[in-house]
C-alpha positions as CSV (number, residue, x, y, z in Angstrom):
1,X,5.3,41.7,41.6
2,X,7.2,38.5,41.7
3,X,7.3,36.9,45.1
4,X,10.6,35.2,46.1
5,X,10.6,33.1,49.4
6,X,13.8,30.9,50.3
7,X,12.3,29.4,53.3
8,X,10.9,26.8,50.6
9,X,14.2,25.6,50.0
10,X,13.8,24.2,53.8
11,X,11.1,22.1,53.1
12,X,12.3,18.2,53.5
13,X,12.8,17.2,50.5
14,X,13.0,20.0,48.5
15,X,16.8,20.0,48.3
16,X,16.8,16.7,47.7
17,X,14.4,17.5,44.3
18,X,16.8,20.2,43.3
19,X,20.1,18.0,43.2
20,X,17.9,15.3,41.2
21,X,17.0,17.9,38.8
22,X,20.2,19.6,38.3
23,X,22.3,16.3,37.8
24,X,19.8,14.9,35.0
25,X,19.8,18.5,33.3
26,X,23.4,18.9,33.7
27,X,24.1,14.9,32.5
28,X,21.9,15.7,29.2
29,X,23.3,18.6,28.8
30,X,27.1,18.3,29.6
31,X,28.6,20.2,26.8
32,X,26.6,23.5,28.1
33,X,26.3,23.5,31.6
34,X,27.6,22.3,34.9
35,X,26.0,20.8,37.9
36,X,26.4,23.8,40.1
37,X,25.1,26.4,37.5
38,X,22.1,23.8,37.4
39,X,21.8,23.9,40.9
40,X,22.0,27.2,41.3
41,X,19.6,27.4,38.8
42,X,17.2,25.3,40.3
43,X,17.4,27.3,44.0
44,X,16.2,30.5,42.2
45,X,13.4,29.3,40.1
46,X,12.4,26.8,43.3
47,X,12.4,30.3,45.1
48,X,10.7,32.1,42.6
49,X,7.7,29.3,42.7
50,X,6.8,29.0,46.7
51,X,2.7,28.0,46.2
52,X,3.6,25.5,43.7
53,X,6.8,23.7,45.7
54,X,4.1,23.8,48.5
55,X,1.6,22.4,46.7
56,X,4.0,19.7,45.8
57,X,4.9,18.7,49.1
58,X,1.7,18.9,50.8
59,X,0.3,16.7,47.7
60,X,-2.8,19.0,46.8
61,X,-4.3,17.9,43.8
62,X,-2.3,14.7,43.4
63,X,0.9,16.9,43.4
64,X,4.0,15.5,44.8
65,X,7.6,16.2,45.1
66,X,8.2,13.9,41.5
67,X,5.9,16.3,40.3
68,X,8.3,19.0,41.2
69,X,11.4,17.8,39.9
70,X,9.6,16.9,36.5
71,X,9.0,20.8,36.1
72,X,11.8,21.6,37.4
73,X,13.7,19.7,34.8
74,X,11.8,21.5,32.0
75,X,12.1,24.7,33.7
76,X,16.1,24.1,33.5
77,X,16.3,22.9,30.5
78,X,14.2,26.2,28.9
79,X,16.6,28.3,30.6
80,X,19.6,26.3,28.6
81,X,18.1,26.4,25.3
82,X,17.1,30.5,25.8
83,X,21.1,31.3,27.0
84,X,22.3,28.5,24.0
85,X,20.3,30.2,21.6
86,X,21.3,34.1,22.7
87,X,25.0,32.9,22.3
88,X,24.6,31.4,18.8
89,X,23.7,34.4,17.6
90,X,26.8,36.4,18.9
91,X,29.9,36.7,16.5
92,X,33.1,36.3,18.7
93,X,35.4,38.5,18.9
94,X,37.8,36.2,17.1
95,X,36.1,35.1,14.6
96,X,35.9,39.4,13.9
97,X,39.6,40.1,14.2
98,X,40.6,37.2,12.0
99,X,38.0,38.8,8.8
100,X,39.2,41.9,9.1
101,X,42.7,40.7,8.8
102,X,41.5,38.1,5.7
103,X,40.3,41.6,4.2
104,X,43.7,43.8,4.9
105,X,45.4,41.0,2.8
Protein backbone atom coordinates (compact mmCIF):
# COMPACT_ATOMS: atom_id res chain seq x y z
CA UNK A 1 0.00 0.00 0.00
CA UNK A 2 1.41 3.38 -1.00
CA UNK A 3 1.47 5.84 1.83
CA UNK A 4 0.65 9.51 0.94
CA UNK A 5 1.14 12.22 3.69
CA UNK A 6 0.85 16.08 2.71
CA UNK A 7 1.88 17.29 6.08
CA UNK A 8 5.56 16.92 4.44
CA UNK A 9 4.79 19.54 2.21
CA UNK A 10 4.90 21.82 5.62
CA UNK A 11 8.20 21.04 6.43
CA UNK A 12 10.43 24.54 6.03
CA UNK A 13 11.85 24.21 3.18
CA UNK A 14 10.31 21.72 1.44
CA UNK A 15 8.25 24.08 -0.75
CA UNK A 16 11.03 25.95 -1.34
CA UNK A 17 12.85 22.45 -2.90
CA UNK A 18 9.71 21.85 -5.01
CA UNK A 19 9.68 25.38 -6.81
CA UNK A 20 13.57 24.81 -7.39
CA UNK A 21 12.84 21.59 -8.94
CA UNK A 22 10.01 22.40 -11.03
CA UNK A 23 11.56 25.64 -12.64
CA UNK A 24 14.88 23.75 -13.75
CA UNK A 25 12.60 20.76 -15.10
CA UNK A 26 10.25 23.00 -16.69
CA UNK A 27 13.31 25.48 -18.11
CA UNK A 28 15.02 22.22 -19.69
CA UNK A 29 12.13 21.13 -20.81
CA UNK A 30 9.99 24.08 -22.05
CA UNK A 31 8.65 22.70 -25.28
CA UNK A 32 6.72 19.80 -23.07
CA UNK A 33 5.78 21.10 -19.86
CA UNK A 34 4.95 24.09 -17.82
CA UNK A 35 6.01 25.27 -14.40
CA UNK A 36 2.73 24.52 -12.70
CA UNK A 37 2.32 20.91 -14.15
CA UNK A 38 5.92 20.60 -12.72
CA UNK A 39 4.94 21.84 -9.64
CA UNK A 40 2.10 20.00 -9.29
CA UNK A 41 4.09 17.29 -10.16
CA UNK A 42 6.53 17.65 -7.65
CA UNK A 43 3.72 18.01 -4.60
CA UNK A 44 2.49 14.52 -5.45
CA UNK A 45 5.64 12.59 -5.77
CA UNK A 46 7.10 14.85 -2.53
CA UNK A 47 3.81 13.38 -0.98
CA UNK A 48 4.12 10.09 -2.21
CA UNK A 49 7.90 9.97 -0.53
CA UNK A 50 7.26 11.24 3.32
CA UNK A 51 10.46 9.03 5.08
CA UNK A 52 12.70 10.11 2.42
CA UNK A 53 11.75 14.15 2.41
CA UNK A 54 12.22 13.59 6.21
CA UNK A 55 15.27 12.09 5.92
CA UNK A 56 16.28 14.92 3.89
CA UNK A 57 15.56 17.55 6.25
CA UNK A 58 16.61 16.06 9.30
CA UNK A 59 20.06 15.21 7.40
CA UNK A 60 20.27 11.37 8.27
CA UNK A 61 22.88 9.90 6.55
CA UNK A 62 24.45 13.01 5.09
CA UNK A 63 20.92 13.69 3.37
CA UNK A 64 19.90 17.22 2.92
CA UNK A 65 17.33 19.20 1.35
CA UNK A 66 19.87 19.61 -2.08
CA UNK A 67 19.66 15.99 -1.88
CA UNK A 68 16.01 16.26 -2.28
CA UNK A 69 15.65 18.52 -5.02
CA UNK A 70 18.36 16.49 -7.01
CA UNK A 71 15.90 13.46 -6.95
CA UNK A 72 13.31 15.33 -7.38
CA UNK A 73 14.62 16.66 -10.61
CA UNK A 74 15.15 13.12 -11.91
CA UNK A 75 11.92 11.98 -10.58
CA UNK A 76 10.32 14.87 -12.88
CA UNK A 77 12.07 14.51 -15.60
CA UNK A 78 11.24 10.39 -15.72
CA UNK A 79 7.67 11.29 -15.47
CA UNK A 80 8.24 13.73 -18.87
CA UNK A 81 10.04 11.29 -20.89
CA UNK A 82 7.31 8.28 -19.84
CA UNK A 83 4.11 10.85 -20.95
CA UNK A 84 6.56 12.09 -24.17
CA UNK A 85 7.12 8.72 -25.09
CA UNK A 86 3.24 7.42 -24.65
CA UNK A 87 2.21 10.40 -26.90
CA UNK A 88 4.74 9.61 -29.71
CA UNK A 89 3.26 6.63 -30.19
CA UNK A 90 -0.32 7.98 -30.66
CA UNK A 91 -1.51 8.75 -34.42
CA UNK A 92 -3.58 11.97 -34.22
CA UNK A 93 -6.65 12.13 -35.22
CA UNK A 94 -5.61 14.47 -38.06
CA UNK A 95 -3.00 12.97 -39.32
CA UNK A 96 -5.97 9.81 -39.69
CA UNK A 97 -8.66 11.97 -41.42
CA UNK A 98 -6.24 13.49 -43.87
CA UNK A 99 -5.07 9.50 -45.13
CA UNK A 100 -8.16 8.37 -45.47
CA UNK A 101 -9.07 11.31 -47.57
CA UNK A 102 -5.42 10.91 -49.68
CA UNK A 103 -6.97 7.26 -50.22
CA UNK A 104 -10.79 8.34 -51.43
CA UNK A 105 -8.81 10.34 -54.10
Amino acid sequence: MTTVDWTVLEIEGVMEVAERAARKVAGKYENTTEVEDMLQEAYIILALMPQRVRECSEGVRGATLGTLCYELEHDLVDKIKRTAEKRSQLVSRDFLIERVAAVDL
